[in-house]
LOMI-679071 format. One record per residue (C-alpha): residue number from 1; y, z, x. Coordinates in steps of 0.05 Angstrom, whole numbers, plus 5000, padded with zeros to 4 digits. Layout:
+-----+------+------+------+
:   n :    y :    z :    x :
+-----+------+------+------+
: NUM :    Y :    Z :    X :
...
+-----+------+------+------+
// end
This chain:
+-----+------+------+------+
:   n :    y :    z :    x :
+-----+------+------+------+
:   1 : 1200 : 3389 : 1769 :
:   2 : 1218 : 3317 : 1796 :
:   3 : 1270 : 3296 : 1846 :
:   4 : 1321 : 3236 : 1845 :
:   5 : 1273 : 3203 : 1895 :
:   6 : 1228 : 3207 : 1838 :
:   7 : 1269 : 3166 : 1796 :
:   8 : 1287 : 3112 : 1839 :
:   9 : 1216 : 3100 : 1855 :
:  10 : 1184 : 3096 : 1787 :
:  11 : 1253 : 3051 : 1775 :
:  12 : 1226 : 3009 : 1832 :
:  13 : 1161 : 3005 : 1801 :
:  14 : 1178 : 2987 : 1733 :
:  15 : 1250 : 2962 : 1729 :
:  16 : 1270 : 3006 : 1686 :
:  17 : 1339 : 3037 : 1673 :
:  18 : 1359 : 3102 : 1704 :
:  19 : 1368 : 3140 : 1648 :
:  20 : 1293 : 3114 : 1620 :
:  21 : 1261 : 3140 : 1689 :
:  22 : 1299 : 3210 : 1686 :
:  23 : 1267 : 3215 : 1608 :
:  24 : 1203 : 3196 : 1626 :
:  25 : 1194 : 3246 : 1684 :
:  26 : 1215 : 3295 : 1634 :
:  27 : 1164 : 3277 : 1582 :
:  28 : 1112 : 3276 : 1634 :
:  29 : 1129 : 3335 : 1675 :
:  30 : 1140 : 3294 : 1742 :
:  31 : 1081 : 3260 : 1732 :
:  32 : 1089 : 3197 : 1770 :
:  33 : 1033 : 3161 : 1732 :
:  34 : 1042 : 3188 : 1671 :
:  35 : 1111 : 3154 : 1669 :
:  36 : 1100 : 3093 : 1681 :
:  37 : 1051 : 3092 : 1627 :
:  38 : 1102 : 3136 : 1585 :
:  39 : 1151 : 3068 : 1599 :
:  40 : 1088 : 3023 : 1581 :
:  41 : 1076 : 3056 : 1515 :
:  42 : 1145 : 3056 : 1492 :
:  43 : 1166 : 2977 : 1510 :
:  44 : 1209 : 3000 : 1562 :
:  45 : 1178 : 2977 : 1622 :
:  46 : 1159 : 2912 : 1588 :
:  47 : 1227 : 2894 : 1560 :
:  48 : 1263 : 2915 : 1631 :
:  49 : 1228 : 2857 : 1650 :
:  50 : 1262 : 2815 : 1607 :
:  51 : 1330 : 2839 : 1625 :
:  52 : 1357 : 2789 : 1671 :
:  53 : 1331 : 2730 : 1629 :
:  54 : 1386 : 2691 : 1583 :
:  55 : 1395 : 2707 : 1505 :
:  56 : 1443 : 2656 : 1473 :
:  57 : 1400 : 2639 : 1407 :
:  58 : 1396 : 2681 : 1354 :
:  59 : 1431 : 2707 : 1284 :
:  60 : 1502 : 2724 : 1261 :
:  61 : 1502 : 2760 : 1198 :
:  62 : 1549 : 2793 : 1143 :
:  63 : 1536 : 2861 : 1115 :
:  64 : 1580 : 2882 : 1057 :
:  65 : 1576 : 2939 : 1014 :
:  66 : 1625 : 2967 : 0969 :
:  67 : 1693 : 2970 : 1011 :
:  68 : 1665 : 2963 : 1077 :
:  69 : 1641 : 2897 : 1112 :
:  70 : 1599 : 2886 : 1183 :
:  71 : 1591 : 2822 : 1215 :
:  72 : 1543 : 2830 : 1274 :
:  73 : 1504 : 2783 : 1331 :
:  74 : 1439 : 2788 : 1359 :
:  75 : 1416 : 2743 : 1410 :
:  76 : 1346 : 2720 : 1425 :
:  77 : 1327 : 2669 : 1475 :
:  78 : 1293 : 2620 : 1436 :
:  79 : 1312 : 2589 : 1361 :
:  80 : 1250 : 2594 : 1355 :
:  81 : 1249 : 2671 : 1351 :
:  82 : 1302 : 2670 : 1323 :
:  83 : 1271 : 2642 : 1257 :
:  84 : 1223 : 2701 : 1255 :
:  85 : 1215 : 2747 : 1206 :
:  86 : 1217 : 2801 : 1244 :
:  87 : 1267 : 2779 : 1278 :
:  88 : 1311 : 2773 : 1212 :
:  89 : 1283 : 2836 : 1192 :
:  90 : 1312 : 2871 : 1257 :
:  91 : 1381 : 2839 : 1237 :
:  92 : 1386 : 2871 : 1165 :
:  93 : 1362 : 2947 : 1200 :
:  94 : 1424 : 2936 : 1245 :
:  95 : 1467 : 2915 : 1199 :
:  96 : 1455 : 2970 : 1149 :
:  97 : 1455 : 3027 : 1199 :
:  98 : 1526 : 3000 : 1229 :
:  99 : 1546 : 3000 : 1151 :
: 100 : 1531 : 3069 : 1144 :
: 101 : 1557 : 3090 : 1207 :
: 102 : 1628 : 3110 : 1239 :
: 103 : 1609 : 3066 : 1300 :
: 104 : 1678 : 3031 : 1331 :
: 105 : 1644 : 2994 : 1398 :
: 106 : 1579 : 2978 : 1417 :
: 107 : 1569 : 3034 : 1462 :
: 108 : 1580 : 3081 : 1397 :
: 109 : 1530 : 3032 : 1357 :
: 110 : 1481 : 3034 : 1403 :
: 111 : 1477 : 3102 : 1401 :
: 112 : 1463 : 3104 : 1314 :
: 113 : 1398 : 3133 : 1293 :
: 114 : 1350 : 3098 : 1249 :
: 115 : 1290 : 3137 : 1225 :
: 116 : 1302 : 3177 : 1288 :
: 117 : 1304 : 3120 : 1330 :
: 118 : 1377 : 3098 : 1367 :
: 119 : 1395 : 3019 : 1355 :
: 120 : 1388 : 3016 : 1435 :
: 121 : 1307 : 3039 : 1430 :
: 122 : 1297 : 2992 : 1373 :
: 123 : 1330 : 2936 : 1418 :
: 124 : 1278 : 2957 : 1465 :
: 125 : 1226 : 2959 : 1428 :
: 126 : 1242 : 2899 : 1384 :
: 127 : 1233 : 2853 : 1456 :
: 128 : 1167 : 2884 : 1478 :
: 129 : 1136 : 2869 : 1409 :
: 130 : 1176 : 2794 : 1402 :
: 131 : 1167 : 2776 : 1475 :
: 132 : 1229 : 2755 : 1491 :
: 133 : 1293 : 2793 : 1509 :
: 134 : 1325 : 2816 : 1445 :
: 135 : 1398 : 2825 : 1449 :
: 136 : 1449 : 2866 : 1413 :
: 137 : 1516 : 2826 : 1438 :
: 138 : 1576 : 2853 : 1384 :
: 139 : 1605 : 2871 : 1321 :
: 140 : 1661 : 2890 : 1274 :
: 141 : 1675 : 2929 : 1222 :
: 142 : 1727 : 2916 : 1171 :
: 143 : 1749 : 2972 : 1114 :
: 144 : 1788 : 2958 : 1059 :
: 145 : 1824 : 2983 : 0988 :
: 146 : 1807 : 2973 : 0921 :
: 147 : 1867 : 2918 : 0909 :
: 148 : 1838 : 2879 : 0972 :
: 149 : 1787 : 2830 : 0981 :
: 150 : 1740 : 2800 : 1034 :
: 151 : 1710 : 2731 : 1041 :
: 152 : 1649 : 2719 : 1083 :
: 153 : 1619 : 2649 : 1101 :
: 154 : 1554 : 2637 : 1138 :
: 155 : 1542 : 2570 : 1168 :
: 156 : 1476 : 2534 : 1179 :
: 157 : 1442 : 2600 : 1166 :
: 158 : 1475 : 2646 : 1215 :
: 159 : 1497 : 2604 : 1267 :
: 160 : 1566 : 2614 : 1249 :
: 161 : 1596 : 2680 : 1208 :
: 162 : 1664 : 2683 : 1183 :
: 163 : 1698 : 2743 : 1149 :
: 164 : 1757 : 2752 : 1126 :
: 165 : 1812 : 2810 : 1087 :
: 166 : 1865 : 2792 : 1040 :
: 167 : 1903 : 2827 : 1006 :
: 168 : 1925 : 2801 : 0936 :
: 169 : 1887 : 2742 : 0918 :
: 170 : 1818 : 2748 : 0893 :
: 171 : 1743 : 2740 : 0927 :
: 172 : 1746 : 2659 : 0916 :
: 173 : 1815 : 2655 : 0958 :
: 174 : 1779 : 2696 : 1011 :
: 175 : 1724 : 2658 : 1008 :
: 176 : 1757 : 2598 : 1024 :
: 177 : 1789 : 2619 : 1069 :
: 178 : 1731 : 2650 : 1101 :
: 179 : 1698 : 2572 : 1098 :
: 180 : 1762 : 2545 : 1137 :
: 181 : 1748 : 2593 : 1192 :
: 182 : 1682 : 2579 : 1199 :
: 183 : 1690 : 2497 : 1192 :
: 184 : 1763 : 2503 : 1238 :
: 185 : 1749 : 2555 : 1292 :
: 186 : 1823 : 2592 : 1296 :
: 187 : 1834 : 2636 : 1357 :
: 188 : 1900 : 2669 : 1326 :
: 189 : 1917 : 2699 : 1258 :
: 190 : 1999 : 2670 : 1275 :
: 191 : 2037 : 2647 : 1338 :
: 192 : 2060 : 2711 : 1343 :
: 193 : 1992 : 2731 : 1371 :
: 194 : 1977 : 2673 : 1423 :
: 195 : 1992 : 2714 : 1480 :
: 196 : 2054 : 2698 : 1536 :
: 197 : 1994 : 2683 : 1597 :
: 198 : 1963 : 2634 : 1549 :
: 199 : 2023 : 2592 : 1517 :
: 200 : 2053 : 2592 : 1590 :
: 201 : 1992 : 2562 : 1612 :
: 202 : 1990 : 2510 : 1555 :
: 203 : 2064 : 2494 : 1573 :
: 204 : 2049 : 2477 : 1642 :
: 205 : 1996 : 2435 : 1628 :
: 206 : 2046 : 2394 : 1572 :
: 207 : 2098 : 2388 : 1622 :
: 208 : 2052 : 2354 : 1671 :
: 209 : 2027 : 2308 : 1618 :
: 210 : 2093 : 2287 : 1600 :
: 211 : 2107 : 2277 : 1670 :
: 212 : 2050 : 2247 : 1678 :
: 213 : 2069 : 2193 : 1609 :
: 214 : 2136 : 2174 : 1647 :
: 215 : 2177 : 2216 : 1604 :
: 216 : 2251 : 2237 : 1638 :
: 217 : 2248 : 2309 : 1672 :
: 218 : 2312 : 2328 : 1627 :
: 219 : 2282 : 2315 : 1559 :
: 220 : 2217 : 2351 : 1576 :
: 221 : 2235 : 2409 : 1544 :
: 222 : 2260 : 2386 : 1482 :
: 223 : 2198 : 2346 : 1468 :
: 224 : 2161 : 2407 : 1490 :
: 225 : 2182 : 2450 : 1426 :
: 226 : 2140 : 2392 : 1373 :
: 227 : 2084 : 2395 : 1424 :
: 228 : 2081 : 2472 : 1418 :
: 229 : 2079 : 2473 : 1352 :
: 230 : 2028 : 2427 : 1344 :
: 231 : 1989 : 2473 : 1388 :
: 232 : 2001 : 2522 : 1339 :
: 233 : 1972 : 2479 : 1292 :
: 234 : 1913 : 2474 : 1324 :
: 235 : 1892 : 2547 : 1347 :
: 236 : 1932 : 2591 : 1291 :
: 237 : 1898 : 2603 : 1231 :
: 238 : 1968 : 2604 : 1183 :
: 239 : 1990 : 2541 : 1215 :
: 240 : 1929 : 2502 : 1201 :
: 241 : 1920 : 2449 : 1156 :
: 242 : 1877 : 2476 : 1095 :
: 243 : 1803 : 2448 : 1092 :
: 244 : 1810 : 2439 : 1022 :
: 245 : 1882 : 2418 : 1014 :
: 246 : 1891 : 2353 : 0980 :
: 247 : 1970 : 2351 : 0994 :
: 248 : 1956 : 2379 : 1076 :
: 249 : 1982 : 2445 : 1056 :
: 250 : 1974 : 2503 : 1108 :
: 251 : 1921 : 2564 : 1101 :
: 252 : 1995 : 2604 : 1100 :
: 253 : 2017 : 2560 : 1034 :
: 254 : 1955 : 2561 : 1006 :
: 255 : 1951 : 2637 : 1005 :
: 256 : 2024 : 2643 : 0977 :
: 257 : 1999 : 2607 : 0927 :
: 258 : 1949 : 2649 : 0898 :
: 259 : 1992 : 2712 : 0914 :
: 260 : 1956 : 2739 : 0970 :
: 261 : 1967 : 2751 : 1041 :
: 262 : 1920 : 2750 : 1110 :
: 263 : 1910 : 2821 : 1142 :
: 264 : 1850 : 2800 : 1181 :
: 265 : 1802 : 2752 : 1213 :
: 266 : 1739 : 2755 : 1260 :
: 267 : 1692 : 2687 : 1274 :
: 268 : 1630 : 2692 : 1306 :
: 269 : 1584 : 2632 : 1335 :
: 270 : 1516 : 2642 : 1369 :
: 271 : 1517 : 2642 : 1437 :
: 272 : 1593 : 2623 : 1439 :
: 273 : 1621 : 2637 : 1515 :
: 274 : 1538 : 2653 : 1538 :
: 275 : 1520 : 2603 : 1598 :
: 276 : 1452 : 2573 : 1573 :
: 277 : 1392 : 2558 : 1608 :
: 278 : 1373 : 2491 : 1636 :
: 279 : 1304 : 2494 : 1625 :
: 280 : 1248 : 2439 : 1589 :
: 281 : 1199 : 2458 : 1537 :
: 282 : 1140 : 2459 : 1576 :
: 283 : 1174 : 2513 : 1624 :
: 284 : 1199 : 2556 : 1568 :
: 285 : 1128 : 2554 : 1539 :
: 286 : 1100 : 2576 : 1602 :
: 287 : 1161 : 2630 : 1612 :
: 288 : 1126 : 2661 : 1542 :
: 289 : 1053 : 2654 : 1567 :
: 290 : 1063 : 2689 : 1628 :
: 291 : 1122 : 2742 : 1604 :
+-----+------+------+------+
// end
C-alpha cells in the first residue's frame, strides 16, 4: 500500500514522528496528500513543529485519592500558558488518568487512554490548540496502607510539589514535613543514600579547600569527618535542621517525636535541571505570532 520511502518523505514534509507517518499512510491508504492533511487535522504536524523549541515553565501538581498519591510535571514554554485554563485543565486529566492507572514510567503513562485518547495524543493535541509545545516531563506514584500517611505541599501555586509517606504519625506530621521539603530542597532521604561517586567528589573538593585555608596535610582528614557531616546536614533530609523547630531539632527527631517514621520522599520544581532560553519579550511574542 505505501513503502518506507513513503514515510520518510511525508516525515520530511511535515516533521513528524515515524510512527505518526506510518499511521497516517494507513488511514489514508498511501495517500501522500491525504496524510499530510490527516497530520494537519489531528495537531500532529503542527505540534512537530514545536518539538525542538524549550519547555521549562509550567505546573507541578499532587493528585491524591484514597491510598494512592501522583505528583506529576508538565512543562510549557511560557508562564504565561502556563496560567491557562486549559492548561490547568490538561494537568487535572493527567493526573487523574495516572491515578487510575498501573503506569510505572513515562513510557507506560504515555501510553494511558483517556476517552479513547493515549496521554501522548492529548500532549499532541494539547500544543496545536495552546500554541506552544506542551510537555509531559515526569511523575511518581506513591501507594500506601491504611496505618500510613502522606503529606503534600505545593508552593507558589505549582512551582514547587512536595510529597511525602510516613508511617506512624498522622497527616499534619506529613504535612510538615512535606513543607520542609519543599522550603529545604533535600537530595537524600539519609547518608546512607548519597552515593560513593558523589561523597568522593565532595571529599576532594574539601580537601583542596583545606589545603587551600593552610590547614596541615596530616590533620586533613580528621577535620574532614565534621565537614562531611555538615554536608549531610545540608543535602539529607533526616539530618536537616527542622523548618519549624524552635530548639534546631532534626526532621529525624522531630518525627520520633510524633511516633512516625520516613519511608519516602519525591520534590519536584518547574523546570529544575531544563537549560532555559535566552530570549526578550518582544522575540517570544513574535515566536507566538509566527508559530
Amino acid at each position: 500500500m505505501f513503502s518506507a520511502s513513503d514515510v520518510k518523505t511525508l516525515r520530511e514534509k511535515t516533521g513528524a514522528g515515524m510512527l505518526d507517518c506510518k499511521k497516517a499512510l494507513e488511514e489514508t491508504k498511501g495517500n501522500l496528500e491525504a496524510a499530510v492533511d490527516w497530520l494537519r487535522e489531528k495537531g500532529i504536524a503542527k505540534a512537530s513543529k514545536k518539538s525542538d523549541r524549550i519547555a521549562a515553565e509550567g505546573l507541578s501538581q499532587i493528585f491524591i485519592k484514597g491510598n494512592k498519591a501522583v505528583v506529576l510535571e508538565v512543562n510549557s514554554e511560557t508562564d504565561f500558558v502556563a496560567r491557562n485554563e486549559e492548561f490547568k485543565n490538561f494537568v487535572e486529566v493527567l493526573g487523574e488518568a495516572l491515578l487510575n492507572s498501573n503506569a510505572k514510567t513515562l513510557e507506560e503513562a504515555l501510553e494511558v487512554k483517556v476517552d479513547g485518547a493515549t496521554i501522548n495524543d492529548l500532549v499532541v493535541q494539547t500544543t496545536a490548540k495552546i500554541g506552544e509545545k506542551i510537555s509531559f516531563r515526569r511523575f511518581s506514584i506513591f501507594e500506601k496502607t491504611d496505618s500510613e500517611n502522606f503529606g503534600s505541599y505545593l508552593h507558589m501555586g505549582g512551582r514547587i510539589a512536595s510529597l511525602v509517606k510516613i508511617s506512624g504519625g498522622n497527616e499534619e506530621v506529613a504535612k510538615d514535613v512535606a513543607m520542609h521539603v519543599a522550603a529545604m530542597h533535600p537530595l537524600y532521604i539519609n547518608a546512607s543514600d548519597v552515593p560513593d561517586t558523589v561523597l568522593e567528589k565532595e571529599k576532594n573538593i574539601m580537601r583542596q579547600e583545606l589545603l587551600n585555608e593552610g590547614k596541615p596535610a596530616d590533620k586533613i582528614e580528621n577535620i574532614l569527618v565534621g565537614k562531611v557531616r555538615k554536608y549531610y546536614g545540608e543535602v539529607c533530609l533526616l539530618d536537616q535542621i527542622f523548618v519549624k523547630a524552635v530548639n534546631k531539632e532534626t526532621v529525624q527527631k522531630y518525627l520520633e517525636n510524633n511516633n512516625a517514621k520516613l519511608i519516602d520522599m519525591v520534590r519536584y520544581e518547574v523546570g529544575e535541571g531544563i537549560e532555559k532560553r535566552q530570549e526578550n519579550f518582544a522575540e517570544e511574542v513574535m515566536n507566538q505570532i509566527n508559530g
